[in-house]
ZARO-590492 format. One record per atom (N, C-alpha, C): residue in one letter; atom name; x, y, z. Coordinates in pm, 1 decimal. Layout:
<aa=A | at=CA | px=X | py=Y | pz=Z> .
...
//
This chain:
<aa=X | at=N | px=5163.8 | py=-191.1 | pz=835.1> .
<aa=X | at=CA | px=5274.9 | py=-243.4 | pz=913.4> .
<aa=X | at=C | px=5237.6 | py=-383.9 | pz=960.9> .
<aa=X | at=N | px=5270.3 | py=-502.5 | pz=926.9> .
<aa=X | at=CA | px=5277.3 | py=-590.2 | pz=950.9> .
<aa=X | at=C | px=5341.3 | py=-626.6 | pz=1095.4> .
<aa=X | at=N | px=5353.3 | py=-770.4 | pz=1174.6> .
<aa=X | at=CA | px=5351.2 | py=-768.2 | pz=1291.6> .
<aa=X | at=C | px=5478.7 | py=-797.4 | pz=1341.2> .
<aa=X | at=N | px=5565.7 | py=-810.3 | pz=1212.3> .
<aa=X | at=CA | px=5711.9 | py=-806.9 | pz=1245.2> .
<aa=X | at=C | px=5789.4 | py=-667.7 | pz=1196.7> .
<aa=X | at=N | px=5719.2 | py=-579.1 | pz=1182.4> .
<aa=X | at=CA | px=5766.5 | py=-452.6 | pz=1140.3> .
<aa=X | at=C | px=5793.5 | py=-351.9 | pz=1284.4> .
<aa=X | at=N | px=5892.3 | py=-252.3 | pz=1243.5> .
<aa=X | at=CA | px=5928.9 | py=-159.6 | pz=1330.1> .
<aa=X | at=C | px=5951.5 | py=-61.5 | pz=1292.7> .
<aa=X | at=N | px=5884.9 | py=55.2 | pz=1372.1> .
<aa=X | at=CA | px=5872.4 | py=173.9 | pz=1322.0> .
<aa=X | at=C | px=6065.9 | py=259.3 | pz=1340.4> .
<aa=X | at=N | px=6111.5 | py=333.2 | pz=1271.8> .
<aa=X | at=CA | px=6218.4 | py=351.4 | pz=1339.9> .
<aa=X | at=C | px=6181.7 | py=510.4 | pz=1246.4> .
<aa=X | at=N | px=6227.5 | py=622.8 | pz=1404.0> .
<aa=X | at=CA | px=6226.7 | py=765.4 | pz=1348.6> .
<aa=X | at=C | px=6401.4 | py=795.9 | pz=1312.0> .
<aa=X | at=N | px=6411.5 | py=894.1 | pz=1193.0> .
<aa=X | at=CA | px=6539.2 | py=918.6 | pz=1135.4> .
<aa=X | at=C | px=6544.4 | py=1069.9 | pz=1119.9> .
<aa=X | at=N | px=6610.9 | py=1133.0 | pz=1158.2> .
<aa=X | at=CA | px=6660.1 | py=1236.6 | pz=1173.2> .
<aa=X | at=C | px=6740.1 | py=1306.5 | pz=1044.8> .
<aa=X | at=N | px=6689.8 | py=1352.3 | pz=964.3> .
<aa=X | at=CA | px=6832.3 | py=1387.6 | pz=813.5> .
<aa=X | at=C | px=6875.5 | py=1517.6 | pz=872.7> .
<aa=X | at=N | px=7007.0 | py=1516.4 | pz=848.5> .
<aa=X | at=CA | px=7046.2 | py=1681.8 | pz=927.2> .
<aa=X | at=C | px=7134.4 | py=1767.3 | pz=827.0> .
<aa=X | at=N | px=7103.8 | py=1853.2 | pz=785.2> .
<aa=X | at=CA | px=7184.2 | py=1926.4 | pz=687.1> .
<aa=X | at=C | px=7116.6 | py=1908.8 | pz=533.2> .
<aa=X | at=N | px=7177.5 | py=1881.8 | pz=460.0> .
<aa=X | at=CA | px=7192.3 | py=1889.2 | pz=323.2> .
<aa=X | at=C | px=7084.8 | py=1799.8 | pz=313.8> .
<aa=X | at=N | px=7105.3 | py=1649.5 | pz=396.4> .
<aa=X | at=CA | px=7025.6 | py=1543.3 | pz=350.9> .
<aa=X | at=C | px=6831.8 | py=1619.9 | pz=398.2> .
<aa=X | at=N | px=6818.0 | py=1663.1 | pz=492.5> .
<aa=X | at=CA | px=6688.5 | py=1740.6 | pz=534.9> .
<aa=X | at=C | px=6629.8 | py=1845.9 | pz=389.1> .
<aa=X | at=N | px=6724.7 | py=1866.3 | pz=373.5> .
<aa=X | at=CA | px=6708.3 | py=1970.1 | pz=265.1> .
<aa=X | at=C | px=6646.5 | py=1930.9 | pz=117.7> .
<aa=X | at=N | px=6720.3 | py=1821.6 | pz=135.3> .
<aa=X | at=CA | px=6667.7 | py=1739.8 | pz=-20.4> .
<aa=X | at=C | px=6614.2 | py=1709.1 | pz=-32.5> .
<aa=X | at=N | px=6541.8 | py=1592.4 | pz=133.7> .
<aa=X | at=CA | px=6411.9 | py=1554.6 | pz=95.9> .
<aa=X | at=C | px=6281.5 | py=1637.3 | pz=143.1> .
<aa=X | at=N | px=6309.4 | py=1769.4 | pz=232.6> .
<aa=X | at=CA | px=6235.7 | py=1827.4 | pz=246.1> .
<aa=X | at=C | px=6194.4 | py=1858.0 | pz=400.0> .
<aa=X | at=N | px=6207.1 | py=1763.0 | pz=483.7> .
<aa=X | at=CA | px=6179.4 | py=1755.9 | pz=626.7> .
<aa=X | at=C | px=6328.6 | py=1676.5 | pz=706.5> .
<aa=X | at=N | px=6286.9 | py=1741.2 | pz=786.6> .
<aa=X | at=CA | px=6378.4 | py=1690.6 | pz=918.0> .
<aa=X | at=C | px=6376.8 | py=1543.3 | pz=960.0> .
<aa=X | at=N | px=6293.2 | py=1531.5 | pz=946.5> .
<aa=X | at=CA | px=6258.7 | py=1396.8 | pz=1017.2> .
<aa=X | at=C | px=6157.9 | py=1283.8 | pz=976.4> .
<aa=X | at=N | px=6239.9 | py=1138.8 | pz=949.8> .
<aa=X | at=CA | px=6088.5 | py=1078.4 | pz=866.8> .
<aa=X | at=C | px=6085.0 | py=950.3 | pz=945.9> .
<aa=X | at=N | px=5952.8 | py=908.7 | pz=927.8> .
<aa=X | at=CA | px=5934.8 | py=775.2 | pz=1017.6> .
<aa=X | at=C | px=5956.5 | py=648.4 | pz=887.4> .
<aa=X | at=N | px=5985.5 | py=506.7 | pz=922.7> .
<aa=X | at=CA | px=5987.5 | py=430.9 | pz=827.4> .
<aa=X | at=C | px=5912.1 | py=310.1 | pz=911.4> .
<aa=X | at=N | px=5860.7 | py=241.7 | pz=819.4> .
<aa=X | at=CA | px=5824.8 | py=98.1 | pz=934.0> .
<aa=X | at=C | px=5910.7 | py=-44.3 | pz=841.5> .
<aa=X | at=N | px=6010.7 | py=-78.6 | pz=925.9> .
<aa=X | at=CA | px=6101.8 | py=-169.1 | pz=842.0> .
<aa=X | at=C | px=6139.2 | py=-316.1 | pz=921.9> .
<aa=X | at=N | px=6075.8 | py=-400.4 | pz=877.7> .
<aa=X | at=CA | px=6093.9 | py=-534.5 | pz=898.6> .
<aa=X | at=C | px=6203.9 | py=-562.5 | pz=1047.4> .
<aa=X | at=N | px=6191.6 | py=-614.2 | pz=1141.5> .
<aa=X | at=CA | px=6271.0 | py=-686.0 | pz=1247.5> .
<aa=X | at=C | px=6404.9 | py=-750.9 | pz=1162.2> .
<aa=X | at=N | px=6510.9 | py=-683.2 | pz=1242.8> .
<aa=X | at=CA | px=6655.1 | py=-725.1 | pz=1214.3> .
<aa=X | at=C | px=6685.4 | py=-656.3 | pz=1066.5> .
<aa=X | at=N | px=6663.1 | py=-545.4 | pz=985.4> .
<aa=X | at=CA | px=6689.9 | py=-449.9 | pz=922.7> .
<aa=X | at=C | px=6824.8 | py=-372.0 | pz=950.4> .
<aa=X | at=N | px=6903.2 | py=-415.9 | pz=867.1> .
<aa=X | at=CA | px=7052.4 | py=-364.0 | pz=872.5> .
<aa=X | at=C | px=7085.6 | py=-222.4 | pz=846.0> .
<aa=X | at=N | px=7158.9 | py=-150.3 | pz=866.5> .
<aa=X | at=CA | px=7153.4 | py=-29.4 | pz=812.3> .
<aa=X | at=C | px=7180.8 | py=-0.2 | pz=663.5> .
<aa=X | at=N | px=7227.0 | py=-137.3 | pz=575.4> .
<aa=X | at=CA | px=7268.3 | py=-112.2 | pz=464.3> .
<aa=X | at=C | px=7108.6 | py=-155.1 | pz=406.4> .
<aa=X | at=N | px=7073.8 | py=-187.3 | pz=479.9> .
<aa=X | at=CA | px=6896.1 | py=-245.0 | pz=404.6> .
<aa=X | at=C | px=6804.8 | py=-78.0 | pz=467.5> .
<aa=X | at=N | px=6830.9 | py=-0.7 | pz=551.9> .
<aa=X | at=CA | px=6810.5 | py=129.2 | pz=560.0> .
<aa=X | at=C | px=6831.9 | py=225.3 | pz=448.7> .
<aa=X | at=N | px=6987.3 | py=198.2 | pz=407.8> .
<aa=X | at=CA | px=6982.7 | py=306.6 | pz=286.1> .
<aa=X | at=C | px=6922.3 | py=224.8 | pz=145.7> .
<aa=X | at=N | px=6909.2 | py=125.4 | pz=118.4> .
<aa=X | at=CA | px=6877.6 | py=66.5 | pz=10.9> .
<aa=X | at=C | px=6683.4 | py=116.7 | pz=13.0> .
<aa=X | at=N | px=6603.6 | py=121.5 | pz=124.2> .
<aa=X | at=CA | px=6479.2 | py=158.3 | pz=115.7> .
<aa=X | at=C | px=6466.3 | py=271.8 | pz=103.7> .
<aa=X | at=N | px=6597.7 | py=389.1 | pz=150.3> .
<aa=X | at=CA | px=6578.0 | py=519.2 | pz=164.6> .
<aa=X | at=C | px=6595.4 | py=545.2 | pz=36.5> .
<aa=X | at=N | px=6690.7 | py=505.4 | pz=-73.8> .
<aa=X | at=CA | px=6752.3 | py=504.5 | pz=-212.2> .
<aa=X | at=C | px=6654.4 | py=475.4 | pz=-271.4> .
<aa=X | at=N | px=6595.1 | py=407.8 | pz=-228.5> .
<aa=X | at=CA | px=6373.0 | py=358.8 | pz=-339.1> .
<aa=X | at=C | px=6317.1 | py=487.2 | pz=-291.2> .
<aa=X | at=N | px=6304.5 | py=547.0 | pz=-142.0> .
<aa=X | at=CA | px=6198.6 | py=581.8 | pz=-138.4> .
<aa=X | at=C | px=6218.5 | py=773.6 | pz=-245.9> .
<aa=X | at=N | px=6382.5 | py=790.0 | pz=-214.3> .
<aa=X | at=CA | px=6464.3 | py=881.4 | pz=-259.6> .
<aa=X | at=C | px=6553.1 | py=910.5 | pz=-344.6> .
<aa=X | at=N | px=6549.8 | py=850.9 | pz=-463.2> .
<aa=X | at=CA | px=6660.6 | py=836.4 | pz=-519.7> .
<aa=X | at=C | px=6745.9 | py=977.2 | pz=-540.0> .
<aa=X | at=N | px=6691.7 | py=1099.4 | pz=-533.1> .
<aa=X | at=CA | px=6766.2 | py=1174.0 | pz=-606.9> .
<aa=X | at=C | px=6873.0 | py=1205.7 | pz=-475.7> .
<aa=X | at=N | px=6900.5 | py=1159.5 | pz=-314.6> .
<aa=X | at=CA | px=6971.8 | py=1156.9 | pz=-214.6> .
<aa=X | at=C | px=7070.6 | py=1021.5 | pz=-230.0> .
<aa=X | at=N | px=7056.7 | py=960.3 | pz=-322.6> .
<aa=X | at=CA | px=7177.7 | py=837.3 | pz=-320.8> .
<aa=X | at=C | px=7310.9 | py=897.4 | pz=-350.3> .
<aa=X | at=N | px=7371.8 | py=966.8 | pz=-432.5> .
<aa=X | at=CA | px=7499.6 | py=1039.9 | pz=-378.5> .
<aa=X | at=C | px=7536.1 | py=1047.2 | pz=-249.7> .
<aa=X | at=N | px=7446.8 | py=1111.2 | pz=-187.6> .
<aa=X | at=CA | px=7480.8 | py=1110.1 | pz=-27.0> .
<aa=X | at=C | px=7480.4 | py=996.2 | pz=101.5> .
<aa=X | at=N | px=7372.6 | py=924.7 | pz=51.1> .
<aa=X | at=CA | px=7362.1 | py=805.5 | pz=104.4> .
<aa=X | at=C | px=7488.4 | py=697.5 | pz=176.1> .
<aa=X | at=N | px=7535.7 | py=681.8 | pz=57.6> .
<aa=X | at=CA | px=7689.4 | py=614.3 | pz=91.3> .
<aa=X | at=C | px=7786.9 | py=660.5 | pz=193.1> .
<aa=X | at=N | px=7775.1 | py=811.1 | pz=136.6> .
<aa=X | at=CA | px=7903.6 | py=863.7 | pz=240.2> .
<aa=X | at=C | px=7866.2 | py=918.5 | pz=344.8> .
<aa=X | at=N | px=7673.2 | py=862.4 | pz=400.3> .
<aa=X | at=CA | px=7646.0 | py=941.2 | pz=525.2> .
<aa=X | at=C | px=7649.9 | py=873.4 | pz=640.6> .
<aa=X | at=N | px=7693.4 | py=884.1 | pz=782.8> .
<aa=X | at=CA | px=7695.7 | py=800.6 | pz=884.8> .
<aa=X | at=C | px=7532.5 | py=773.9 | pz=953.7> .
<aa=X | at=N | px=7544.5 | py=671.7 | pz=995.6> .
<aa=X | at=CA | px=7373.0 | py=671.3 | pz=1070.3> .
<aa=X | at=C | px=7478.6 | py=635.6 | pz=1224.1> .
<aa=X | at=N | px=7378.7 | py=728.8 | pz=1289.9> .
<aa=X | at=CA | px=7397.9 | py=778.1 | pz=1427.1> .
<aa=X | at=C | px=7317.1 | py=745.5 | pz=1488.3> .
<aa=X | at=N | px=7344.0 | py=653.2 | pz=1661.2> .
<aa=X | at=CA | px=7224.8 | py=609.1 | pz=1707.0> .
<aa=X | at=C | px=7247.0 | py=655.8 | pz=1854.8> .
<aa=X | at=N | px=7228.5 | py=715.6 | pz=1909.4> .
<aa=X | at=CA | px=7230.3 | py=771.3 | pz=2035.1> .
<aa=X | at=C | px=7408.7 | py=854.3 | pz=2023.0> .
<aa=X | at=N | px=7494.9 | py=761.7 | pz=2096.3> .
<aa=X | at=CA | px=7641.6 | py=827.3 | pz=2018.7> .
<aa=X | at=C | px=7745.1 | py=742.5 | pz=1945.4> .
<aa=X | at=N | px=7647.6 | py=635.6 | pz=1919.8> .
<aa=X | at=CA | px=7755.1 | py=570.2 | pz=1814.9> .
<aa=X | at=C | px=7716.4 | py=561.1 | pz=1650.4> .
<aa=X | at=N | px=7803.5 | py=533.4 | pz=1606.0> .
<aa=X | at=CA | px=7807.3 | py=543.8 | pz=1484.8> .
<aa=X | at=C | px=7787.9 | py=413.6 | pz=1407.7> .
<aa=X | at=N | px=7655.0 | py=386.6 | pz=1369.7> .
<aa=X | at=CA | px=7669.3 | py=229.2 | pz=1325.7> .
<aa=X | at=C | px=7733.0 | py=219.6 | pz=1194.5> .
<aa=X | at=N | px=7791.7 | py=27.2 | pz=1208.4> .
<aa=X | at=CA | px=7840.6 | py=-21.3 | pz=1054.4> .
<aa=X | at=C | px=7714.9 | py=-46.0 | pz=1016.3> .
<aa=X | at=N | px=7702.5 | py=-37.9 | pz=861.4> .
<aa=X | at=CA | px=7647.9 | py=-85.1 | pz=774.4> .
<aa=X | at=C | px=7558.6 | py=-252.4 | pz=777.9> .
<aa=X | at=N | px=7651.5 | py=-308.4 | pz=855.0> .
<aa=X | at=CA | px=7605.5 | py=-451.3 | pz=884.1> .
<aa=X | at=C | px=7501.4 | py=-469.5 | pz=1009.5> .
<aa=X | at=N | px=7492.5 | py=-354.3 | pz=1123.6> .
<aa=X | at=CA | px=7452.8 | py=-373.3 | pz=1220.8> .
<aa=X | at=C | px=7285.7 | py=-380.1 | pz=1199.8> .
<aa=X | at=N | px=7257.4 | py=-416.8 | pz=1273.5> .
<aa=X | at=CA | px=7136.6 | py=-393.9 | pz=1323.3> .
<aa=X | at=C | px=7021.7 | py=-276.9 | pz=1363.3> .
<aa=X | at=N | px=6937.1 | py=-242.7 | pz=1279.2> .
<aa=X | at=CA | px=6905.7 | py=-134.7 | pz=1292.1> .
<aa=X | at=C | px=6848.8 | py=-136.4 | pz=1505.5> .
<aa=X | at=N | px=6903.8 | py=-33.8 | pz=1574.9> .
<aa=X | at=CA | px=6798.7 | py=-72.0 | pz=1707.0> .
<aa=X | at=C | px=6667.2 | py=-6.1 | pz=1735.5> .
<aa=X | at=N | px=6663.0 | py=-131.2 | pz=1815.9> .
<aa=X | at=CA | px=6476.3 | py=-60.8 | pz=1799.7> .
<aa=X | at=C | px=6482.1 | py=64.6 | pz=1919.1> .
<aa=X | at=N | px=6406.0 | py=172.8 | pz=1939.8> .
<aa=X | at=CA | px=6340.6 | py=252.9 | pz=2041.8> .
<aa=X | at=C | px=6480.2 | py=318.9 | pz=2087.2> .
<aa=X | at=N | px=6535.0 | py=383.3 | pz=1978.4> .
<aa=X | at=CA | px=6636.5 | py=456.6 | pz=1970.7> .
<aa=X | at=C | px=6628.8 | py=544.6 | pz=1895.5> .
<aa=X | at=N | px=6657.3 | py=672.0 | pz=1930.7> .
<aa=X | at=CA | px=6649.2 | py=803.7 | pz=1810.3> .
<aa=X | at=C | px=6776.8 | py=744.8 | pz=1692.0> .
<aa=X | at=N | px=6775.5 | py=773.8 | pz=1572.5> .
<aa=X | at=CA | px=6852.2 | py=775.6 | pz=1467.0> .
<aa=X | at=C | px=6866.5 | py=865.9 | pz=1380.0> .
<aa=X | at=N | px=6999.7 | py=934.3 | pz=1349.7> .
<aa=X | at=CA | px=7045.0 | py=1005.9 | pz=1323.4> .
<aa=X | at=C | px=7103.6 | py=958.9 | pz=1147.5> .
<aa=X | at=N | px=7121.3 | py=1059.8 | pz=1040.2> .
<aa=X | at=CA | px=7135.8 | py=1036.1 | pz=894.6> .
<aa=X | at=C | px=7256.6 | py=1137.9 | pz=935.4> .
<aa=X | at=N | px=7376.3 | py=1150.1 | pz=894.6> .
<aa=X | at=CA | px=7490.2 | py=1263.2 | pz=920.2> .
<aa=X | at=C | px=7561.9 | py=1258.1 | pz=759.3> .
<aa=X | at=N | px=7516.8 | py=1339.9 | pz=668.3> .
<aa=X | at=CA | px=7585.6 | py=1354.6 | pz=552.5> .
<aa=X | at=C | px=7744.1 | py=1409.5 | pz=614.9> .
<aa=X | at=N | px=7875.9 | py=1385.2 | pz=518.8> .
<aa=X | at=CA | px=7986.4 | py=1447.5 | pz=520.1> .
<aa=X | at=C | px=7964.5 | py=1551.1 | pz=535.4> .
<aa=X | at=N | px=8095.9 | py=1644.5 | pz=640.6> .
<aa=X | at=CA | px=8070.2 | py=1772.5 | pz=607.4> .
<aa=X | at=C | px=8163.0 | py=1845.1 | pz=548.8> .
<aa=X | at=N | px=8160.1 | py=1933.0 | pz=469.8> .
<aa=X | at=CA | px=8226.9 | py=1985.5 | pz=397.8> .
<aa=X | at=C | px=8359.3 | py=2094.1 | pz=483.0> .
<aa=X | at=N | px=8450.0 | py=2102.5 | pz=408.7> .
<aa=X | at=CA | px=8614.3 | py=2151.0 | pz=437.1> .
<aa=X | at=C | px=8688.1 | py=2029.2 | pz=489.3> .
<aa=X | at=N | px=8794.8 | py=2109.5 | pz=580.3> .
<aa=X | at=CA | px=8917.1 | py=1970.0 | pz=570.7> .
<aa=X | at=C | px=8944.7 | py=1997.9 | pz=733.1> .
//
């Protein structure tokens, strides 16, 4: 981890936990890391979860970030695949 890196813990809940195996993974990802630069490292580190990737929300305390935002630092984060029915 370099000295502009940040550790950020992620939470996969459901289906996405399942696929890769654990509940919960730590990443250490560069200062000012977007959430679309989140799934693009998660998609390297995971590819066979990129189906889900796209259509999953990242959850940060109770909001729901865009894609563009900012990952925040010293905040739990949440992975929320779709859920299934209507």
């Amino acid at each position: 981890m370099s000295g502009q890196d940040q550790r950020h813990q992620l939470r996969l809940v459901a289906g996405l936990a399942e696929q890769v195996g654990q509940p919960f993974i730590a990443l250490d990802l560069p200062a000012g890391t977007t959430v679309e630069g989140l799934r693009q490292q998660l998609a390297a580190l995971y590819p066979h979860i990129v189906p889900l990737l796209g259509k999953s929300l990242l959850v940060a305390g109770d909001r729901i970030l865009d894609d563009h935002a900012p990952l925040p630092t010293g905040e739990p984060l949440a992975l929320v695949p779709p859920a299934a029915g209507g």
